[in-house]
C-alpha positions as CSV (number, residue, x, y, z in Angstrom):
1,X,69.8,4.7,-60.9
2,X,67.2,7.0,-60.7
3,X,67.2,9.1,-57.3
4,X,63.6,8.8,-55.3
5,X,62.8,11.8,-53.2
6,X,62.1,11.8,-49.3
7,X,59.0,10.3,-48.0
8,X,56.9,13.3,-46.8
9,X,57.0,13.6,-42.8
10,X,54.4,11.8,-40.8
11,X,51.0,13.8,-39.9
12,X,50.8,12.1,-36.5
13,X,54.8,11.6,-34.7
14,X,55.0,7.5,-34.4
15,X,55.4,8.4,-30.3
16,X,52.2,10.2,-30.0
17,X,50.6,7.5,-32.2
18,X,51.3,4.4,-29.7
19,X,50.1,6.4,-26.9
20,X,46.9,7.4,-28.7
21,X,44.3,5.1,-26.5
22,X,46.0,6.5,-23.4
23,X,45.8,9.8,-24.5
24,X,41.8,9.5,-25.3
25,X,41.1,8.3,-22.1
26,X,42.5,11.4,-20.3
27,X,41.0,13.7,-22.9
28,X,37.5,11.3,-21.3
29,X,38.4,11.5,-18.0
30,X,38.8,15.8,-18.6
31,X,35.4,15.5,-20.4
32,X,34.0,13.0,-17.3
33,X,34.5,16.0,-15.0
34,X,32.5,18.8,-17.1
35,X,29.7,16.3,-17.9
36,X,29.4,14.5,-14.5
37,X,29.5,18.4,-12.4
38,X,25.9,19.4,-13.8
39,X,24.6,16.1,-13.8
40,X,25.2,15.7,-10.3
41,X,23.8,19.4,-9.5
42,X,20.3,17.7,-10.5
43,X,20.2,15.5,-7.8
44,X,21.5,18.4,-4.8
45,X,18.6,21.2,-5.8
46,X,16.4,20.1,-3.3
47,X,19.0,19.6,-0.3
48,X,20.8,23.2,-1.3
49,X,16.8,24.7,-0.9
50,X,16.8,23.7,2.5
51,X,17.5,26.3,5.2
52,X,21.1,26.1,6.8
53,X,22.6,23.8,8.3
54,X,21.4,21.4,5.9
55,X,21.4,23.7,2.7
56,X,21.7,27.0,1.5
57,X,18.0,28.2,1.9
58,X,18.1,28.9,-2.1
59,X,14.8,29.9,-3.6
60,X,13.6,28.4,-7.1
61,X,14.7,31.5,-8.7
62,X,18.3,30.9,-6.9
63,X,18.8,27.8,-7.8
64,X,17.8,27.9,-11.2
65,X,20.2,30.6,-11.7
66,X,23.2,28.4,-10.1
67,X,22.4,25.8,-12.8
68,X,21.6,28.9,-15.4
69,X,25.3,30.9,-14.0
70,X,27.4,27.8,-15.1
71,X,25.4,27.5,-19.1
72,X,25.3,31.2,-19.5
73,X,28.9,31.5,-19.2
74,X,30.0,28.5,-20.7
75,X,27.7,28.8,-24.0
76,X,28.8,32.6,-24.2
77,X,33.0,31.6,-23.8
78,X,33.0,28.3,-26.2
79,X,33.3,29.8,-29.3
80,X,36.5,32.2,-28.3
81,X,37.5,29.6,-26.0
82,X,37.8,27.3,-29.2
83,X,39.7,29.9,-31.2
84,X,42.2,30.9,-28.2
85,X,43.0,26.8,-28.4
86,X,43.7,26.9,-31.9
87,X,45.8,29.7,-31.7
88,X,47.4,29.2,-28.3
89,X,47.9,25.5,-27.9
90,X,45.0,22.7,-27.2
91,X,47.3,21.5,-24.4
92,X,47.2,25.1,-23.0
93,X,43.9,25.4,-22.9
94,X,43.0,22.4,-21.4
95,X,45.4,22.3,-18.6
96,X,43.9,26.4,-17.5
97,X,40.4,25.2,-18.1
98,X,41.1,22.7,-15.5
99,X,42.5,24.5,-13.1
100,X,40.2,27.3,-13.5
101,X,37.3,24.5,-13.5
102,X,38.7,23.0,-10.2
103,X,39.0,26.2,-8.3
104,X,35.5,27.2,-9.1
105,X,34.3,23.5,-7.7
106,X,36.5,23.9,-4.4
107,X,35.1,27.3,-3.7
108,X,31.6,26.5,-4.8
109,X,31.6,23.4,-2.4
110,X,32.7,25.7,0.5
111,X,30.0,29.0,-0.5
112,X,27.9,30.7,2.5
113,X,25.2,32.0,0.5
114,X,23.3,31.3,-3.0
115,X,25.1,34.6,-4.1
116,X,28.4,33.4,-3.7
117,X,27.2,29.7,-5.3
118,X,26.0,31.7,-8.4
119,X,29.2,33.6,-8.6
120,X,31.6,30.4,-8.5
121,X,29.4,28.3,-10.5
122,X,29.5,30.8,-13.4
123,X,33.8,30.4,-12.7
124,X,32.9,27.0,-13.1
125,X,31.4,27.6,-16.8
126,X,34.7,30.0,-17.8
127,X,37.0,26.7,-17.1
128,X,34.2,24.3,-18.6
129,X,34.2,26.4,-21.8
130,X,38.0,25.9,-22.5
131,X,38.0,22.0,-21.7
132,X,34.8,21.1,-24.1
133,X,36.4,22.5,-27.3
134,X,39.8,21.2,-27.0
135,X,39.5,17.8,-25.9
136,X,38.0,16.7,-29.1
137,X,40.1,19.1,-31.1
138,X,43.0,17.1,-29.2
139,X,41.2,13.9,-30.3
140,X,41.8,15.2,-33.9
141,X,45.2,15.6,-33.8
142,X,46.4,12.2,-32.4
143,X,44.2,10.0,-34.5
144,X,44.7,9.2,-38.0
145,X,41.5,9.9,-40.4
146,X,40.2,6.3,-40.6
147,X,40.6,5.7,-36.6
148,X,38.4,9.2,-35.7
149,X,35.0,7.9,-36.8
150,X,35.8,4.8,-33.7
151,X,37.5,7.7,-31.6
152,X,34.9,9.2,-31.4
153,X,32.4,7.3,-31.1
154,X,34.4,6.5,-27.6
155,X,34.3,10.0,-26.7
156,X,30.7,10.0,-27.1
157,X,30.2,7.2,-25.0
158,X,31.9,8.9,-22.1
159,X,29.5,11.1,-22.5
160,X,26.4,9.0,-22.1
161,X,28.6,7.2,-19.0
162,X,28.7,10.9,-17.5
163,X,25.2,11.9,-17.7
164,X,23.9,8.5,-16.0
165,X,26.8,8.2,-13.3
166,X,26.4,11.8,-12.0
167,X,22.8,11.5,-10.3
168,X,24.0,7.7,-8.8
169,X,27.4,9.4,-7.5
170,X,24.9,12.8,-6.1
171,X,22.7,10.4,-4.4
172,X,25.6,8.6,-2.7
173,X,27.8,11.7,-1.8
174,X,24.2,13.2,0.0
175,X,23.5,10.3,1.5
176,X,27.0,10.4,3.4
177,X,28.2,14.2,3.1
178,X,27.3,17.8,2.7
179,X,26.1,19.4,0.1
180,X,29.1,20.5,-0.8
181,X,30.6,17.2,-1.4
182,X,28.8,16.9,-5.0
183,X,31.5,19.6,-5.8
184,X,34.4,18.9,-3.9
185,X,34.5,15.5,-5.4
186,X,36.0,17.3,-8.7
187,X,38.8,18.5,-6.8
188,X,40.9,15.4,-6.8
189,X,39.6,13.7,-10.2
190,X,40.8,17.1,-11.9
191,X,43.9,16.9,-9.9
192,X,44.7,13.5,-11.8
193,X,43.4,14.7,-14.9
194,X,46.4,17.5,-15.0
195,X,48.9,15.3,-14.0
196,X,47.6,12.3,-16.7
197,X,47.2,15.5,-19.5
198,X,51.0,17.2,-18.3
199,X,52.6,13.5,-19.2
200,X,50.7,12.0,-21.9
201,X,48.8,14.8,-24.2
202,X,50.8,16.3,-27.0
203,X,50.3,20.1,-27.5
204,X,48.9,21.5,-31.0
205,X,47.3,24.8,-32.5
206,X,47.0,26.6,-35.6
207,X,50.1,26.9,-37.6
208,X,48.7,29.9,-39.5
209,X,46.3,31.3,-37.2
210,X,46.8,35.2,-38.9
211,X,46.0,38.4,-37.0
212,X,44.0,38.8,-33.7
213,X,40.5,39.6,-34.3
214,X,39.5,41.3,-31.1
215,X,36.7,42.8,-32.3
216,X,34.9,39.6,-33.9
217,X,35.8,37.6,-30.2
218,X,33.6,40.5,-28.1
219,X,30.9,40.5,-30.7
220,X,30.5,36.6,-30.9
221,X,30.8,36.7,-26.1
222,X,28.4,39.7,-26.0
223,X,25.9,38.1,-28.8
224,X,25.6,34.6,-27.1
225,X,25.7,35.9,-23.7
226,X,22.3,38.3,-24.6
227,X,20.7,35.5,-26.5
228,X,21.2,32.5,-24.1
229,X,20.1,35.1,-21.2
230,X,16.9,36.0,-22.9
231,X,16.5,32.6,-23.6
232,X,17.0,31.4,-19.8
233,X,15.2,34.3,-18.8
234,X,12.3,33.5,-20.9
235,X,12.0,30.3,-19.5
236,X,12.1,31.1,-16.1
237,X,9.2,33.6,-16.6
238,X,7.7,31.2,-19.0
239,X,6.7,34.1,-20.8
240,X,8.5,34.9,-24.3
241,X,6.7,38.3,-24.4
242,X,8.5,39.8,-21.7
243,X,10.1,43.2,-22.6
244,X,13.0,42.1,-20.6
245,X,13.4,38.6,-22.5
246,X,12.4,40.6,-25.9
247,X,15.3,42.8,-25.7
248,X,17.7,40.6,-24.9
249,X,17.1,37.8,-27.3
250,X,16.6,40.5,-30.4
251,X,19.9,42.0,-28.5
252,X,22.1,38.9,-29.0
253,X,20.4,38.1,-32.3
254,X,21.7,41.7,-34.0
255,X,25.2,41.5,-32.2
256,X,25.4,37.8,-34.0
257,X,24.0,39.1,-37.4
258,X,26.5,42.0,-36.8
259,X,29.0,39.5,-36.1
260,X,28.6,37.6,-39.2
261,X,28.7,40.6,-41.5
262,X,32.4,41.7,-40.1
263,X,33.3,38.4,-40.2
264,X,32.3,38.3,-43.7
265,X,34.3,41.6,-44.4
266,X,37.3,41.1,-42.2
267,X,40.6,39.3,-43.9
268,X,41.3,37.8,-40.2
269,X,38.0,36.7,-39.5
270,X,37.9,34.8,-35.7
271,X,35.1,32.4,-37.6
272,X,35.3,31.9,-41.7
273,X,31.3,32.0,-42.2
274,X,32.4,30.4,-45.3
275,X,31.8,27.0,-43.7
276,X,28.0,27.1,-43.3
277,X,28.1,27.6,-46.7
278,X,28.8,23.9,-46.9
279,X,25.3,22.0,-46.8
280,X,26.7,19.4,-45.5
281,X,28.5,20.7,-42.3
282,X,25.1,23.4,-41.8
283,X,23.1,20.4,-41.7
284,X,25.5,18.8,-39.3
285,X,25.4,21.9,-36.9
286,X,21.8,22.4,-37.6
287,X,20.6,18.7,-36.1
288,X,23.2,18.6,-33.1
289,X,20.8,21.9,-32.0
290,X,17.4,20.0,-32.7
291,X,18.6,16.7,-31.3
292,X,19.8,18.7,-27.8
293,X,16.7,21.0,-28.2
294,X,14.3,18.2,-28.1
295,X,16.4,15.8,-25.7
296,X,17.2,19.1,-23.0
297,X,13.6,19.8,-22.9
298,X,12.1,16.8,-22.3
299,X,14.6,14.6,-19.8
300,X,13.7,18.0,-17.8
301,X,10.5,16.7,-17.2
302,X,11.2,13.3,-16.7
303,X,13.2,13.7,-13.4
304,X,10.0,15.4,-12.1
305,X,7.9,12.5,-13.4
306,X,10.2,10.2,-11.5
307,X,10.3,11.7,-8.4
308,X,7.4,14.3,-8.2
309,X,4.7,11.8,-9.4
310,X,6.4,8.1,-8.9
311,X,7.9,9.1,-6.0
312,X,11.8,7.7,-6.4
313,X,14.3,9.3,-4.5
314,X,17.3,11.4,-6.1
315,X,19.5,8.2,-5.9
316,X,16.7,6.0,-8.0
317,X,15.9,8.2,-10.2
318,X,19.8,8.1,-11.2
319,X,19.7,4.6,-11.6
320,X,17.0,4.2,-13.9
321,X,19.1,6.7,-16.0
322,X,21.5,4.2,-16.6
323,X,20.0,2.6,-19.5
324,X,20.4,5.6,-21.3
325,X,24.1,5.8,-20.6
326,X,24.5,1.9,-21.1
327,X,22.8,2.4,-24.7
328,X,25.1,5.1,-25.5
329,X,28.2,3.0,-24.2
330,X,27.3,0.4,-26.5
331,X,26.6,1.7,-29.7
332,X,28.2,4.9,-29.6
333,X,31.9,3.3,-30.4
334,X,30.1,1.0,-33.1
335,X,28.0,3.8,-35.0
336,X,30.4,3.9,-37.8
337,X,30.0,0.5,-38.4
338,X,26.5,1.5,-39.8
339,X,27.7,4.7,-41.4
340,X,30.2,2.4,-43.6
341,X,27.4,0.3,-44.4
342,X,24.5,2.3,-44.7
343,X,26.1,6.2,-45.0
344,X,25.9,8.7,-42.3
345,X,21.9,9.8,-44.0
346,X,20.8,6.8,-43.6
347,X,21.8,6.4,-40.1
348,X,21.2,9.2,-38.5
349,X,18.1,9.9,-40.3
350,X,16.9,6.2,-38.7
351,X,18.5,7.9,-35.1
352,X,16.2,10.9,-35.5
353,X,13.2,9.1,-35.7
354,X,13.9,6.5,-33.1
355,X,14.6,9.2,-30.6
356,X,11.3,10.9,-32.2
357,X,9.3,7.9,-31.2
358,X,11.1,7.6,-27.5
359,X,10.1,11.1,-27.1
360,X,6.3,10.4,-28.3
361,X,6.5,7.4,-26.1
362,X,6.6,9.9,-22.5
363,X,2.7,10.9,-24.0
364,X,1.7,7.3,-22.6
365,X,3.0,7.3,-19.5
366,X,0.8,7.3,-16.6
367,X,0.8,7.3,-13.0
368,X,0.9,3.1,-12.8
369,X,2.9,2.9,-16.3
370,X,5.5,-0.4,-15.0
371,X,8.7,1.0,-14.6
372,X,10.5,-1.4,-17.0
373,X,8.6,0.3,-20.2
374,X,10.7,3.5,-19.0
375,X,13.8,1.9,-18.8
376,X,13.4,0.2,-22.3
377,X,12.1,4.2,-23.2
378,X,15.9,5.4,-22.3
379,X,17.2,2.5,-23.4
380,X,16.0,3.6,-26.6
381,X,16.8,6.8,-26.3
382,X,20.7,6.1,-25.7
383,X,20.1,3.9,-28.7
384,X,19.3,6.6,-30.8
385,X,21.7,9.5,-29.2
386,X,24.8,7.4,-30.5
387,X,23.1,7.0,-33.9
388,X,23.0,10.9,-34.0
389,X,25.7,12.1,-32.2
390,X,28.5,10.4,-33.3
391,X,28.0,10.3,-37.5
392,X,27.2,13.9,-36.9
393,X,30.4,15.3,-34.7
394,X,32.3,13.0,-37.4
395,X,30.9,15.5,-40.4
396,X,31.2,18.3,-38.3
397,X,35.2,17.5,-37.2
398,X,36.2,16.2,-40.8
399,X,34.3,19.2,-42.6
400,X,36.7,22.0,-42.0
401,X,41.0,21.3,-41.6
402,X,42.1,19.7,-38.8
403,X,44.6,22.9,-37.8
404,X,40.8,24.4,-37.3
405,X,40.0,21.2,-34.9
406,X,39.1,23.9,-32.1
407,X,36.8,26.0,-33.7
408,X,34.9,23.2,-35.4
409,X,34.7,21.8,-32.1
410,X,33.4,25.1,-30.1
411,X,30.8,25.6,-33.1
412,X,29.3,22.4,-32.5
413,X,29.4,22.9,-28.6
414,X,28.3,25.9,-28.9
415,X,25.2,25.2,-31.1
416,X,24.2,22.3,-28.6
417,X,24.4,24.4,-25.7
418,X,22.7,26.8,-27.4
419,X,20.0,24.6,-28.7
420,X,19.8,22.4,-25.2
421,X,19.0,26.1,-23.3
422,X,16.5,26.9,-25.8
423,X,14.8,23.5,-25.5
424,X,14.5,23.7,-21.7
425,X,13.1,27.2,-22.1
426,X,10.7,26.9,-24.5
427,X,9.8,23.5,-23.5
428,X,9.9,24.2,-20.3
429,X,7.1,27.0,-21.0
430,X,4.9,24.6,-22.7
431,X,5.3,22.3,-19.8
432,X,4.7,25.4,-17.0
433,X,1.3,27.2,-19.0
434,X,0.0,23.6,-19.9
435,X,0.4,22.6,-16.3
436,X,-1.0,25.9,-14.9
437,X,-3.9,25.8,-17.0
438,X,-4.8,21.9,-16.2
439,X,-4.6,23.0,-12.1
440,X,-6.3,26.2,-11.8
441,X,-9.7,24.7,-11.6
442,X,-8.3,22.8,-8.8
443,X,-6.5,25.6,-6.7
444,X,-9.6,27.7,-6.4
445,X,-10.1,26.6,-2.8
446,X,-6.9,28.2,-1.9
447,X,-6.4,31.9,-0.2
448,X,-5.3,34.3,-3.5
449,X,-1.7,34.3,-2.4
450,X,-1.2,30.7,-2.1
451,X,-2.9,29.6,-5.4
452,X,-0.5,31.6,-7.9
453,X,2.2,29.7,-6.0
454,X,0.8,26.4,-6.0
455,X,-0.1,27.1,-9.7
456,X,3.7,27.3,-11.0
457,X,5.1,23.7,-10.6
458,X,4.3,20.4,-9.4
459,X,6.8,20.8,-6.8
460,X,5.5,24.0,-5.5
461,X,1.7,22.5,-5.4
462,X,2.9,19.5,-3.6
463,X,4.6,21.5,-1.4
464,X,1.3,23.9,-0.7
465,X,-0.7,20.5,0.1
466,X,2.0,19.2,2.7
467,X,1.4,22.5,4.2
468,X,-2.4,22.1,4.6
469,X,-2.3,18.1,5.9
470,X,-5.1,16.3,5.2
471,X,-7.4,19.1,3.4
472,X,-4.5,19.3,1.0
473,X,-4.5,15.5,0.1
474,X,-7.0,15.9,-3.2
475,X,-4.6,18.5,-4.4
476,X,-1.6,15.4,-5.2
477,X,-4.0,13.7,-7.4
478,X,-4.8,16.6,-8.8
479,X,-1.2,17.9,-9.4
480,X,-0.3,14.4,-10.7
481,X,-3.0,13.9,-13.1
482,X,-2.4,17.8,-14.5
483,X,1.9,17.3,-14.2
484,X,0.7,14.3,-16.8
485,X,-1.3,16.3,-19.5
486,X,1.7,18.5,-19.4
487,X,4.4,16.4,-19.9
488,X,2.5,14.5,-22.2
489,X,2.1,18.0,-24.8
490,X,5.4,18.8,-23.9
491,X,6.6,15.4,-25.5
492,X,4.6,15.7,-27.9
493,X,6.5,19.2,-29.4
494,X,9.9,17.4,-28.3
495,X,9.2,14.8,-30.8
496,X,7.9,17.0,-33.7
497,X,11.6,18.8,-33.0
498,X,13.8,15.4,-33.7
499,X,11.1,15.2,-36.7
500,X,12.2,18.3,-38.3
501,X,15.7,17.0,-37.7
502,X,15.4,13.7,-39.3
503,X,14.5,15.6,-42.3
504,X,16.8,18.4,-42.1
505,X,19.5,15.4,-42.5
506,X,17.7,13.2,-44.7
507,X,18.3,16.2,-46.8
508,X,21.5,17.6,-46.9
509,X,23.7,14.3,-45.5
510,X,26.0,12.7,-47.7
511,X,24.8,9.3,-48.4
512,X,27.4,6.2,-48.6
513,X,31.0,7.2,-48.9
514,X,32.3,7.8,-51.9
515,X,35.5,5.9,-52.7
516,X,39.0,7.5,-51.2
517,X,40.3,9.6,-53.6
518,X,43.8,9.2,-54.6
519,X,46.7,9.6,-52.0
520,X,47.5,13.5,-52.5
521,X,44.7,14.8,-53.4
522,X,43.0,15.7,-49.9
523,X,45.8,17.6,-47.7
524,X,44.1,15.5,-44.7
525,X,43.5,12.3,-46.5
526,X,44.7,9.2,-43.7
527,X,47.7,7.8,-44.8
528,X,47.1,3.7,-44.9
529,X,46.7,2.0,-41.5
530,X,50.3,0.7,-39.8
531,X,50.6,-2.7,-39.3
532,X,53.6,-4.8,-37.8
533,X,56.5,-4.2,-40.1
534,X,54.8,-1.5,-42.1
535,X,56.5,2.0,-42.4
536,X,54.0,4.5,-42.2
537,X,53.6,6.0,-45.6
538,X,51.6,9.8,-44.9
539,X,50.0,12.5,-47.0
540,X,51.5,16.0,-46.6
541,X,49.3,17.9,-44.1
542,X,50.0,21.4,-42.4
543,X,52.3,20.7,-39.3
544,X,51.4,21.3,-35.8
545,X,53.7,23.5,-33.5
């Protein structure tokens, strides 16, 4: 009789396999924590601008620099953070992420002064930045190919459950504690997160992961870290000609094109540039950026419509955002089921353009719009989020190998941080000069010093007609009705954004999947699904350490 060789070992060990649900869930929960932290930092500006006891007496520039602290550090660290994961161990890097990430809450909840909240915010961002990455590269690496699309779809979920539950769990933690609390309450959840992660995740990494390549990881930090800067910066001037914002954002830009070329040159490159070379995966990376561009810069504006001009409370305004998340709960997990059907163009072409038309839809809101056509709004929005998100981080995490999990993941993060800062900046912009110039004719009244201030926000113009009582009353109309033909333009340009997405992946998406090639052929083809009884029967894939 003819000998038969070996079966090939199995990609995924059959003991990390069972436990894979249980393992996705604390790779969520890790994920819950990063989310939910600057969610929940929306809802505490106000109370952290009051003067101590109650706050920190933080000006607008202060606090827009403890939100800014946490992004500029966290978009400038994902990319290496991703590539240490890879080559260090996922497991590694989420466990020090955590811990780094939990000591920057406790001492942020505990800080004296806006300095010091700056400071551990941005300690904050360094954990945050090794967590992102790797719980999706872990999400990889314990799924089998034809289980990732529904994996993560899950994990994107979570997402949309983090972003609504933050402002809700704000609002409740101010209404009973500190300040401080809406930190302090990451303490214990990343407590259970380590001890969850220490029993039940599996480590991995790159078996080959070659030489070192410091040089390539301090061009890629300093490159981000200048361009997302200039970017914040030019937002918070809203003024792009700045020399200041100029410099730095033509800065970054050269350190990244200098970046690519050594990449290109190197033989141990930290990034193979190769990949954007694929249409496909460019495309992918190209509309996570739009969608986060568009979506960052105009849910900016909508808190301020909620609160500023309809007058709900921080703890209200949360709960109408749960629509959004319950939207993205839903369908997130179930995407693929359209994507088998319909192909990931089709999909998420049909997702760009029904988040398009949710973000045209803010242009026709008014002062007396019923609040039920903004929920059905985010309702739609979620809707349309888990029709983009999820076929997309799909192309994105099966485009390169899976021993490159980390880095695909950090590129992606890093291009929708990257793309979320620059649509808050720019947007923002178009939402600060069209509001200035709606409310000057309106602030000429005022003493000279008082109307530049008024002229900057609608907060700071409601808060210049509190001051004056009753000869200040015409001035809320006023700052409502020109807070309106802002945010209406500034919708407006959010929606042409997920326009040029929708084509940008109506493009260069692959349509219907092809049929699976034969078993072999792919070195991270799925092996068939196990079913009672069944032996598993795996390709040969590179094995992780």
């Amino acid at each position: 009789m003819a000998s038969t060789s070996a079966p090939p070992a199995p990609r995924i060990p059959e003991a990390v396999h069972r436990r894979r649900w249980a393992i996705l869930g604390v790779l969520m929960l890790s994920l819950l924590i990063i989310v939910l932290d600057n969610s929940i930092l929306n809802v505490a500006i106000k109370t952290i601008s009051t003067p101590a006891p109650t706050g920190l007496g933080a000006t607008q520039s202060e606090l827009e620099w403890a939100i800014n602290s946490y992004t500029l550090v966290f978009a400038g660290l994902l990319l290496s953070a991703g590539l240490l994961g890879d080559r260090l161990g996922r497991k590694k890097a989420l466990l020090g992420g955590l811990v780094v990430f939990g000591i920057g809450s406790a001492l942020a909840a505990f800080a004296g002064s806006p300095g010091e909240l700056i400071a551990f915010r941005a300690v904050m961002g360094l954990g945050g930045a090794f967590v992102m990455p790797a719980t999706l590269a872990v999400l990889m690496h314990v799924f089998e190919r034809d289980e990732q699309p529904k994996a993560i779809g899950i994990w994107a979920g979570g997402v949309g459950l983090a972003i609504a539950i933050g402002p809700v769990t704000g609002g409740v933690l101010l209404d009973h504690f500190w300040w401080g609390s809406v930190f302090l309450i990451n303490v214990p959840i990343v407590a259970l997160a380590l001890v969850l992660m220490l029993w039940l995740v599996p480590d991995s990494r790159d078996p080959n992961p070659g030489r070192v390549d410091p040089v390539g990881v301090v061009l890629s930090v300093v490159g981000l870290v200048l361009l997302v800067y200039g970017i914040i910066r030019g937002g918070e001037l809203a003024d792009f000609t700045d020399v200041t914002v100029v410099v730095a954002i033509a800065a970054g830009l050269a350190v990244l094109v200098a970046f690519v070329l050594f990449e290109k040159r190197s033989d141990h490159p930290s990034v193979d540039v190769r990949y954007f070379r694929d249409k496909v995966f460019s495309a992918a990376i190209a509309a996570i950026a739009l969608v986060f561009f568009a979506l960052m810069g105009v849910t900016f504006f909508s808190v301020f419509y909620t609160q500023s001009v309809r007058g709900y409370s921080p703890l209200e305004t949360g709960l109408l955002m749960l629509p959004l998340a319950a939207a993205q709960m839903i369908f997130a997990p179930r995407a693929r089921l359209l994507v088998d059907r319909f192909g990931n163009r089709a999909t998420t072409t049909v997702g760009m353009l029904l988040l398009a038309a949710t973000l045209a839809a803010f242009a026709g809101l008014d002062t007396d719009t019923p609040i039920w056509l903004l929920e059905v709004i985010f309702f739609l929005m979620g809707t349309a989020m888990a029709h983009i998100m999820t076929p997309v981080s799909v192309v994105i995490m099966q485009s390169l190998p899976r021993e490159k999990a980390g880095s695909a993941s950090a590129l992606s993060n890093t291009f929708r941080q990257v793309g979320g800062a620059l649509g808050v900046a720019v947007l923002g912009s178009v939402l600060s000069t069209a509001y200035r110039g709606a409310i000057e004719d309106d602030l000429t009244a005022l003493p000279p010093d008082l109307r530049h201030t008024a002229g900057e926000s609608i907060e700071a113009t409601l808060g210049i007609a509190e001051k004056l009582g009753p000869t200040g009353r015409p001035l809320i109309a006023a700052a409502d009705d020109a807070f309106l033909h802002a945010m209406h333009m500034t919708a407006l340009w959010g929606a042409g954004t997920a326009v040029v997405g929708a084509v940008v992946v109506a493009l260069f998406l692959p349509g219907r999947q092809a049929p699976r090639q034969e078993q072999g052929e792919r070195s991270d083809q799925a092996p068939p699904a196990r079913g009672r009884g069944q032996s598993p029967q795996p390709t040969e894939g590179p094995k992780d350490t």
